[in-house]
N, CA, C and O of each residue as an XYZ file, in Angstrom:
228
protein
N      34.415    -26.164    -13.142
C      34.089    -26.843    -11.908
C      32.620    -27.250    -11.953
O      31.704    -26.439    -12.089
N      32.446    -28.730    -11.813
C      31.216    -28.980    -11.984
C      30.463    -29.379    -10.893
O      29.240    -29.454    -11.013
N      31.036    -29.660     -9.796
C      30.194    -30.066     -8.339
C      30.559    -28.861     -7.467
O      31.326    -28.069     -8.015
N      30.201    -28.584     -6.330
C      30.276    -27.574     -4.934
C      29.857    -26.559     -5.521
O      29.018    -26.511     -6.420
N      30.822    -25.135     -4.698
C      30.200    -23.937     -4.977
C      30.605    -22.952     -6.390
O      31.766    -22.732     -6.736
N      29.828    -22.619     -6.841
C      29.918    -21.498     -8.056
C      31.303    -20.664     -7.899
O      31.704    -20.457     -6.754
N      32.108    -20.137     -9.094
C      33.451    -19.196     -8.896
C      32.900    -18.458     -8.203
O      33.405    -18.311     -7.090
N      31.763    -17.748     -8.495
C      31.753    -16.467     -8.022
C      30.687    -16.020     -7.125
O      30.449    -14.823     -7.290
N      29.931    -16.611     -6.188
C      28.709    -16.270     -5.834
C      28.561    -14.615     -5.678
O      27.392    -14.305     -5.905
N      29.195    -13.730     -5.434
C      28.798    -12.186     -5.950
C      28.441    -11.616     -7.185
O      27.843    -10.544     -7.277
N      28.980    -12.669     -8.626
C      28.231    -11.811     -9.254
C      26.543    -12.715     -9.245
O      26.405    -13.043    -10.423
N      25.748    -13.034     -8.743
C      24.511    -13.352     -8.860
C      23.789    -12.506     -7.476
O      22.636    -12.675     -7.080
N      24.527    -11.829     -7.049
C      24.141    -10.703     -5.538
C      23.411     -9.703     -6.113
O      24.117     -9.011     -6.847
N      22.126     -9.317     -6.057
C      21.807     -7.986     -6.138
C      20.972     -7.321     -5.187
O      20.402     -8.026     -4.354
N      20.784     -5.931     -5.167
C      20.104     -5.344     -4.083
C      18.732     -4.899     -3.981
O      18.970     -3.721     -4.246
N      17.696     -4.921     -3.832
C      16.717     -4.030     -3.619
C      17.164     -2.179     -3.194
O      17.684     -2.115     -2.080
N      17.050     -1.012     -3.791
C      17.177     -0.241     -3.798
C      15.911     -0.333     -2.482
O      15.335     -1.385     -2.206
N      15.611      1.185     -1.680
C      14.294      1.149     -0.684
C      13.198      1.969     -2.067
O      13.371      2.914     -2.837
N      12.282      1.172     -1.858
C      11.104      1.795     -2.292
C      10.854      0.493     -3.108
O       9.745      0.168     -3.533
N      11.783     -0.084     -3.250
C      11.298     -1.402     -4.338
C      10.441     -2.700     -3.870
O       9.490     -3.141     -4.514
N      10.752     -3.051     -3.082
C       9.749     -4.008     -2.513
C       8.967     -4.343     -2.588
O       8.469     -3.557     -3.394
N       8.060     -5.204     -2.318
C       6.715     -5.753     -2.639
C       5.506     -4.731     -1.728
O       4.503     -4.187     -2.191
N       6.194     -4.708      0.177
C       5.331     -4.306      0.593
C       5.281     -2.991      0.465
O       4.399     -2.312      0.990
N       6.128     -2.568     -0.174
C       6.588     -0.970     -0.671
C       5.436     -0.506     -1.319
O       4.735      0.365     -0.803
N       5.097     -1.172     -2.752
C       4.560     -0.656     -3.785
C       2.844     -1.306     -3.075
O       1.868     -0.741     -3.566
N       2.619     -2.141     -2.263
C       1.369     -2.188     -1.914
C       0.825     -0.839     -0.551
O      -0.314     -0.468     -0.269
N       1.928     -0.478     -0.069
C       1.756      0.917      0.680
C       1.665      2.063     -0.356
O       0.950      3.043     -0.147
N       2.455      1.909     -1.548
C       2.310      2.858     -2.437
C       1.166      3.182     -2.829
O       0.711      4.324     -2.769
N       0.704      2.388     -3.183
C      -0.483      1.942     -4.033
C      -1.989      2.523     -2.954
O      -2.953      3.205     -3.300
N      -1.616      1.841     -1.424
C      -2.865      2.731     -0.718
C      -2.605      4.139     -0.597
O      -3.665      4.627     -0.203
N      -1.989      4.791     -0.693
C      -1.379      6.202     -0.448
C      -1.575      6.659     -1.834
O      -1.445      7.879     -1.735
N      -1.753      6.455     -2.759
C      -2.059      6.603     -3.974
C      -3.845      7.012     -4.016
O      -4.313      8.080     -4.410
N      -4.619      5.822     -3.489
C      -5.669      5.433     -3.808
C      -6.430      6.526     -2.515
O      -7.470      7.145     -2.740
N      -5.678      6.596     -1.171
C      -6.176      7.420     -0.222
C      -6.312      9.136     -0.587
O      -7.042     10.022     -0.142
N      -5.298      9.110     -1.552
C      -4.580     10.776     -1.675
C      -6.162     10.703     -3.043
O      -7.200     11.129     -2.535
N      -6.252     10.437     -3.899
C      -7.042     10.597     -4.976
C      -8.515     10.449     -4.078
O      -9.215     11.319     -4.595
N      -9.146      9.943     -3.248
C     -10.409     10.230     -2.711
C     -10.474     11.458     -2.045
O     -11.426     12.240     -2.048
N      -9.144     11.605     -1.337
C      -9.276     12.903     -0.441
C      -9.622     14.274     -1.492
O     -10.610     14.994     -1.342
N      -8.617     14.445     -2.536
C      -8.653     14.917     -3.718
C     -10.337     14.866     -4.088
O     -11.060     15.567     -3.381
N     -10.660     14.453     -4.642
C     -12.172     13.972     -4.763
C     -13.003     14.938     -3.848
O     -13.696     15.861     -4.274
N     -12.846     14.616     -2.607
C     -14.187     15.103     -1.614
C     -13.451     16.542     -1.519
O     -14.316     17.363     -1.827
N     -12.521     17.057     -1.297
C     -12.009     18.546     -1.179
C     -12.333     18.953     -2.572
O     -12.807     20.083     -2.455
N     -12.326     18.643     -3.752
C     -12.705     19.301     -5.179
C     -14.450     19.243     -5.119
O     -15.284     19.888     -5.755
N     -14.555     18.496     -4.380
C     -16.622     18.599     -4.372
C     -16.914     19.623     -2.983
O     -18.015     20.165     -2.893
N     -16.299     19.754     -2.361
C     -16.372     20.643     -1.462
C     -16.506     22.067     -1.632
O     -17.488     22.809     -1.623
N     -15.088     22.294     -1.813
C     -14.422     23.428     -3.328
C     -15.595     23.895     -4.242
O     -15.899     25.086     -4.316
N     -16.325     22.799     -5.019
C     -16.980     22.689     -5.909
C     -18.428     23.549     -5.358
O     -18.786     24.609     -5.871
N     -19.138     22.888     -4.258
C     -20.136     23.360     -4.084
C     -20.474     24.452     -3.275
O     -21.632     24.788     -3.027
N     -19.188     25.156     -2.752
C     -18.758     26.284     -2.199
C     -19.184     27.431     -3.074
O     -20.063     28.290     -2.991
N     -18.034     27.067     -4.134
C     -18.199     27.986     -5.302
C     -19.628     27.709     -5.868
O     -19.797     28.797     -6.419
N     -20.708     27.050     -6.102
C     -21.994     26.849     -6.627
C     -22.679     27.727     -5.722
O     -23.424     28.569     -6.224
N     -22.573     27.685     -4.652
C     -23.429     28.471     -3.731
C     -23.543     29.635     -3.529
O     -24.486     30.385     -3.280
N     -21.908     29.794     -3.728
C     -21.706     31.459     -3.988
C     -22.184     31.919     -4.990
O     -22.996     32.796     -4.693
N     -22.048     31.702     -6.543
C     -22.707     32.242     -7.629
C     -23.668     31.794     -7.917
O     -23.855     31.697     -9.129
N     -24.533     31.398     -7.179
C     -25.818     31.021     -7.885
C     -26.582     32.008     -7.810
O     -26.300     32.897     -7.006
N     -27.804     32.117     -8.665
C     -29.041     33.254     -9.123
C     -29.709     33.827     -7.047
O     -29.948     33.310     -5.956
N     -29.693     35.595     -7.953
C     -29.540     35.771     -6.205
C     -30.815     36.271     -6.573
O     -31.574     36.719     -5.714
């Protein structure tokens, strides 16, 4: 069939699973980037906690 519609328009159907999306992986991506600073300032925190405690008494 060479004019109108395709045999089959389902098999060219597919789904986005959730998490796949565009605006998905750009929320990912800040939640990523938010979690690794927080990480950051609690390990320097952490960090200079412990410096203070053992330092020369």
């Amino acid at each position: 069939m060479w004019f109108g519609k395709k045999r089959n328009p389902e098999e060219h159907r597919y789904y986005l699973l959730p998490g796949q999306g565009r605006s998905n992986r750009r929320k990912h991506r800040l939640q990523l980037v938010a979690a690794i600073i927080a990480g950051s300032i609690f390990a320097a925190i952490i960090g200079t906690i412990m410096w203070f405690m053992n330092g020369p008494r």
